[in-house]
C-alpha positions, 0 to 999 in steps of 0.5 A, a space after each residue: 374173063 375166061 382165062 382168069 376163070 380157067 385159072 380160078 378153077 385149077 386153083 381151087 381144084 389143087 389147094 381144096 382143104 384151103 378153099 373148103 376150110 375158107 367156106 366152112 370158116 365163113 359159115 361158121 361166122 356168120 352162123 355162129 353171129 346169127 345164134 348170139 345176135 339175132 336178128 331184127 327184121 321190120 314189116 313197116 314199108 315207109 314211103 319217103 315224101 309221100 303225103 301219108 309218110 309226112 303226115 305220120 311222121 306229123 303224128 309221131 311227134 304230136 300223138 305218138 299213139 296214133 303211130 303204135 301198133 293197135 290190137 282189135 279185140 272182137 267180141 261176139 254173141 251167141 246166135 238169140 244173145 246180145 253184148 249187152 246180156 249181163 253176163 257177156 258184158 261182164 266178159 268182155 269188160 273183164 277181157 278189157 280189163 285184163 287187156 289193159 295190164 298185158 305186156 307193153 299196152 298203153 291202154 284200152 278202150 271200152 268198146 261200151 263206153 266209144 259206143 263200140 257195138 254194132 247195130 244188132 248188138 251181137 258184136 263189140 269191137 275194142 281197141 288195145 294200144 300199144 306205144 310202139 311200132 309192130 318191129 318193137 312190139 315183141 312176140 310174146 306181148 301178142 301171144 299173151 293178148 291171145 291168151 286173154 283172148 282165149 279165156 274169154 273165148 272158153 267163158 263162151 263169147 266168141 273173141 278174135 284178135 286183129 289190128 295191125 299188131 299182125 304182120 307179114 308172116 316172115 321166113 318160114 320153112 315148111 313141108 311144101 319147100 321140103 317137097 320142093 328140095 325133093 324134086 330137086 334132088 329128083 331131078 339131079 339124080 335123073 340128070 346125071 345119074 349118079 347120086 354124088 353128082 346130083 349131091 354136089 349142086 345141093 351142097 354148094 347151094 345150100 352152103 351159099 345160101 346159109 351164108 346168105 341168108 345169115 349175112 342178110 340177119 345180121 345186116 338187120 341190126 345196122 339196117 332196116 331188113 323187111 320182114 319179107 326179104 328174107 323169103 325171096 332171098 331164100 327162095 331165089 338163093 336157092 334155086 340159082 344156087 342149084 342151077 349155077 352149080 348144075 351148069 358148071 357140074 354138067 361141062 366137067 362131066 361132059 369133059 370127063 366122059 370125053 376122056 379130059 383129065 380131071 383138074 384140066 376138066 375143073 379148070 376148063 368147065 369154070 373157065 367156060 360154064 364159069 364165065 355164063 355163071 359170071 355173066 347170068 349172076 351178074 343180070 340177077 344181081 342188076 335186076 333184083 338191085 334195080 328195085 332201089 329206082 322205085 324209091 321205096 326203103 322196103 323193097 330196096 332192101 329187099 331187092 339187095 338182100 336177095 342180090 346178096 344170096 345170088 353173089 353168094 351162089 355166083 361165089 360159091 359155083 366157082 370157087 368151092 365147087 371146083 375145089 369139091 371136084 378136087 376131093 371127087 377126082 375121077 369118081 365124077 367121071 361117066 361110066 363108059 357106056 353111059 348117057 352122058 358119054 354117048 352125048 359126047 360122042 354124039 356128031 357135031 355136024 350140022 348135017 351128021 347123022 341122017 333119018 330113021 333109026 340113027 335120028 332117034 338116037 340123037 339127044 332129045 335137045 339136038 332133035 327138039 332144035 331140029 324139029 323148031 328149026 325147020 319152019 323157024 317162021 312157024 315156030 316163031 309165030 306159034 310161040 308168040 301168038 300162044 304166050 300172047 293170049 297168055 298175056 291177055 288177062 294182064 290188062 286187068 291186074 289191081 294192086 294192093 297193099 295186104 292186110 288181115 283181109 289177105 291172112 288165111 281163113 283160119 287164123 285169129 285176124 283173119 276171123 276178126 277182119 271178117 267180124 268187123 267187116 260183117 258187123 260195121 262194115 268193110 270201111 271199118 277196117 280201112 279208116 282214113 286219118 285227116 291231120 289238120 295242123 294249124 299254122 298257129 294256135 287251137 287246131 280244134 276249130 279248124 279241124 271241125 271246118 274241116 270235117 263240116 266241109 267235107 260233110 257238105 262234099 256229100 261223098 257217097 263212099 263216107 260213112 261217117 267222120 268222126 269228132 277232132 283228136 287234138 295232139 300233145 303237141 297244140 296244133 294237131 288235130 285228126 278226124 277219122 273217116 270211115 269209109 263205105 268199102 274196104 282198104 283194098 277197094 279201089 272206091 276206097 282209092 277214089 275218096 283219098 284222091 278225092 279228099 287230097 282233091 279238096 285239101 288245097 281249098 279247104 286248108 286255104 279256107 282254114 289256115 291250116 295243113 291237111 294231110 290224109 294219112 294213115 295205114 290204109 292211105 299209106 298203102 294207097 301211097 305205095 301202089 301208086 309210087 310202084 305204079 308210076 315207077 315201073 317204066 323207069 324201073 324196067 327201063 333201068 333193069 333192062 338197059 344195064 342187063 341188054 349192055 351187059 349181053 352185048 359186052 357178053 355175046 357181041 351181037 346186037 341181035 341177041 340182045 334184043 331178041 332175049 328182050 323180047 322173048 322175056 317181054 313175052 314170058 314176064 307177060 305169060 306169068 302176070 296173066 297166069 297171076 291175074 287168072 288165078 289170084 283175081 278171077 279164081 281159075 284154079 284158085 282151090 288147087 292153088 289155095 287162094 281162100 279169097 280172088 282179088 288184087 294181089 300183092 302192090 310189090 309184085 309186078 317190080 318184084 316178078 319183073 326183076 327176078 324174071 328178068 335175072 332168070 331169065 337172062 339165065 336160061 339166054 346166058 345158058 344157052 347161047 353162050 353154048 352156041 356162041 362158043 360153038 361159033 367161035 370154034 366152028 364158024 358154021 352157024 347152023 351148026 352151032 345152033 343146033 350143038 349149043 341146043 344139044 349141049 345145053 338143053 339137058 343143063 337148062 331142062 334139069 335147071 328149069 324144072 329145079 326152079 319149078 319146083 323151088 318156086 312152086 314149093 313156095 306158093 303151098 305158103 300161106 301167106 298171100 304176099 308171097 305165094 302169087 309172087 312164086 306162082 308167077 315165077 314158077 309160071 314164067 319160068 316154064 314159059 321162058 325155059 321151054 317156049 322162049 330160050 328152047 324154041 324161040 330163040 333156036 328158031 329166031 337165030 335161024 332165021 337171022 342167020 349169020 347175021 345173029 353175030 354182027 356187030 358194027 367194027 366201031 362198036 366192036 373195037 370199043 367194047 372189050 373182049 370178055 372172051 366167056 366163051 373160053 376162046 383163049 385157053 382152048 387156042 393156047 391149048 390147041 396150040 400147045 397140041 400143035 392143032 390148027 386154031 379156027 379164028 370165030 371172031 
């Protein structure tokens, strides 16, 4: 591997215009199709054979209507005025009216007429139907129904939009990612202490993620792509694009300041901080695809589109970077006297230097290690016992699916959720569909059996049930039940389990089929499919990454101990989640308008992002100590090299990911901001607790015995060599310098 990586790089370094161009040609394509395209993404999360995806595929055929979009038009009085004051009702009527000749609405109801009007009747609730599914529903059609609102709203009656015509808010930019792009760059230029190095690694990063991220909306137009997906695509793509770069711009500046020249410096540090990149991509990528095992559509394309952003920030690290070394040359190059070129110089030896003065003038990452290294044991039991209560609050995650109720304060559904919770009731926001399909014949009366022996349940979490709908289609019907507490109430999730409890006998008594289905029985379906997928998922996820860091550092040791300390990490973030999103710690600064269960899709999505970081920072890290021990063949010695080596790279790239992550939770969207807050939180633990202090402490306590591996595995499994263990003995060799066998 390295060879061929070694190779890569000098070819990238010597034909640049070509490779430069390539880059730029390829931009230029998928940009140039996203500006005449388009793209067409999709909100709606389908659940493939859960009861609710079959009763609304059901529905689509008997009463299309009931599967469209549906707006809310939320009208309140003035404090002392009633709904029914002449002149408020002719607004609302009017607004009704006007409702009903907007942009692709099928129809209206009149909140008067479906006794719409709440018990002091101060508020009216209208529906406004649409024929279609909210990716169809154009944004100019909802705009133009906030216009009709806003003229009710300037008559005096207070109006608010809501229903499911809202969606996820989609990829946004704003001023806190620009914020986090700052202290990126901030970081860069502290690290190398150059600004045309710290601007290579945003260069390359953004040019893969344009790639990326325009690949992944042209894709929209031949497969379903989430709404959603384009925002983890970009905030992953962006952060492992800036770090793969930083690690392979580190190498060739350490080279450089050692004296190498510049195109066997370009060659050399692609052929070994090339191959971790490789390696740390290739983890990310089997994660963040490992979300296709939950079996969901949604998250699946998620999941790839993100990997796609990765493999596009894997392609760029070593092939355009080592091309724009070429057009840099030796300007790259440390000045003499500087930081980067005292650490070259810095002893190698596992005793060089002694106490005092020459001790402090060490690298910061060779006396961390020193210092975590000399009680491993303590250090080790300090770490875990710390991230351990961490992890504590972990035991009371509750997951939903968001709705309007999660939208910020401020905006229109937001306010009209809120209206019609306080008005009728939180139930109402979050009603049940039961479908009662006949085997033959008039579905009516069976429907109404139905509704009877569900009333004769007495469930004391229903309000009411309402009167059968009788489909298009003959022998359909639906009832529509209210229930007391909101969609993402866990009472809620009782009486769905409960009424599905009782469909077996009640569709036995009636000759029929029942189904409970419905948007808030369908996010029910999918907190429930995530929940019973997460073993198999993280079992999958985890199994490929741990055989991938076999074949990578061949130890058995390592493995397991990255696997461990991510168990720690991964459980320090969903803690930091819970605290914060659920009990409201911080939930001012962090701007969580409302604490309660977060996102359905978070622990999958935190765990398979997580995990491809974190292997990261192991890849980073290790593969520095490996090839030390390679070289060396002094253990110790090389704990504490790769430590001094690759703590500066691993710092600068936890603290870039911070900072990109954490740019992201100033979004309001409550979907995506515990998702970043949770990485942004596991990632510091991982890079500062985990990767630089335990696992520094662990290898020491194993000893030489971090390296073995039985000679049967051994001879099986192949030599991906990453840690350029073949160029440098060709090189030695050519030198006429000894070769120090590490295998």
């Amino acid at each position: 591997m390295s060879t061929l990586l070694h190779s890569l790089g000098r070819t990238a370094f010597r034909h640049r215009v070509g490779f430069l161009t390539g880059w730029l040609l390829l931009i230029a394509l998928t940009i140039g199709g996203l500006a005449g395209f388009g793209s067409r993404l999709d909100s709606e999360a389908t659940i493939p054979g859960s009861p609710s995806q079959k009763g609304i595929d059901l529905l689509e055929k008997s009463q299309p209507a009931a599967t469209g979009v549906t707006a809310q038009l939320v009208f309140r009085a003035p404090e002392g005025a009633t709904v029914d004051d002449p002149g408020l009702r002719a607004v609302i009527l009017r607004t009704v009216r006007e409702a009903a000749q907007a942009p692709q609405v099928e129809s209206t109801v009149d909140p008067f007429e479906a006794r719409s009007v709440s018990a002091d009747r101060r508020t009216a609730l209208a529906q406004v139907l649409y024929p279609v599914k909210r990716d169809a529903l154009e944004d100019s059609s909802v705009t133009a129904l906030e216009g009709i609102a806003g003229s009710a709203r300037a008559d005096g009656l207070r109006t608010e939009v809501g229903g499911t015509i809202y969606s996820a808010a989609g990829l946004a930019v704003g001023i806190g990612e620009v914020i986090g792009l700052g202290v990126a760059v901030l970081v860069l230029v502290l690290t190398f202490g150059s600004l045309l190095a710290a601007g290579l690694p945003l260069l390359t990063a953004l040019t893969g993620l344009a790639a990326g991220l325009a690949g992944v909306l042209l894709v929209s137009h031949l497969a379903t792509v989430s709404s959603t997906a384009p925002s983890l695509a970009l905030m992953v793509g962006l952060a492992v694009g800036i770090d793969y770069a930083l690690l392979i711009l580190s190498r060739h500046r350490t080279q450089l300041a050692g004296g190498m020249d510049a195109e066997e410096s370009a060659a050399r540090a692609t052929g070994t901080a090339g191959g971790a990149v490789v390696f740390a991509g290739l983890t990310v990528i089997i994660a963040l695809s490992g979300l296709s095992v939950v079996g969901i559509p949604f998250l699946s394309v998620m999941g790839l589109a993100a990997a796609g952003t990765v493999l596009m920030a894997v392609l760029v690290a070593i092939t355009l970077l080592p091309a724009l070394f070429g057009f840099a040359g030796s300007r790259l190059r440390p000045k003499r006297g500087s930081r980067a070129e005292r650490r070259e110089s810095a002893g190698d030896g596992e005793d060089a230097g002694g106490a005092g003065g020459r001790d402090r003038r060490r690298p910061a990452g060779e006396r961390w290690a020193r210092l975590v290294t000399r009680r491993p044991l303590v250090t080790v039991l300090a770490v875990v016992i710390g991230l351990g209560a961490m992890a504590v609050p972990t035991s009371q995650l509750a997951l939903a699916m968001p709705d309007n109720g999660t939208a910020p304060p401020g905006s229109t559904q937001r306010q009209a959720y809120d209206l019609i919770s306080d008005a009728f009731g939180p139930g109402r926001n979050g009603r049940l569909l039961v479908l009662v399909r006949s085997a033959d014949g008039d579905p009516a009366p069976a429907a109404a059996e139905v509704a009877a022996g569900l009333a004769r349940l007495d469930l004391p979490e229903v309000v009411s049930i309402g009167a059968p709908q009788v489909g298009e289609d003959g022998r359909t019907a639906i009832l529509a039940v209210v229930p007391k507490a909101g969609p993402r109430d866990e009472r809620t999730e009782g009486l769905v389990r409960d009424i599905r409890a009782e469909s077996p006998r009640l569709a036995a008594e009636t000759d029929s089929e029942i189904l409970v289905t419905g948007s808030t029985a369908a996010a029910i379906d999918v907190s429930d499919r995530l929940r019973a997928s997460l073993v198999p998922f993280a079992s999958v996820v985890v199994g490929l990454a741990l055989v991938l860091l076999l074949l990578v550092f061949r130890s058995i040791v390592v493995p397991l101990k990255a696997a461990f300390g991510f168990l720690l990490s991964v459980g320090a973030a969903f803690g930091a989640v819970v605290a914060v999103f659920q009990w409201g710690w911080l939930a001012g600064p962090v701007g969580v308008p409302t604490p309660g269960p977060v996102f359905s899709f978070l622990p999958v999505i935190l765990i398979a992002v997580l995990f491809g970081l974190a292997m990261d920072y192991e890849v980073f890290l290790v593969s520095r100590m490996r090839e030390e021990f390679v070289h060396t063949g002094r253990h110790h010695a090389s704990v504490i090299a790769g430590s001094r080596h690759a703590s500066r790279v691993v710092t600068a790239a936890a603290l870039i990911m911070f900072a990109v992550f954490a740019s992201f939770v100033t979004a309001d969207d409550l979907t995506l901001k515990p998702i970043a807050f949770g990485l942004a939180v596991g990632i510091m633990a991982d890079a500062f607790l985990v990767r630089m202090t335990l696992v520094p402490a662990v290898l020491t306590l194993v000893g030489r015995g971090t390296w073995w591996l039985p000679r049967w595995l051994d001879r099986l499994l192949p030599d991906l060599d990453i840690e350029g263990a073949e160029p440098t003995r060709a090189d030695r060799q050519e030198d006429g310098a000894p070769v120090t066998a590490g295998r």
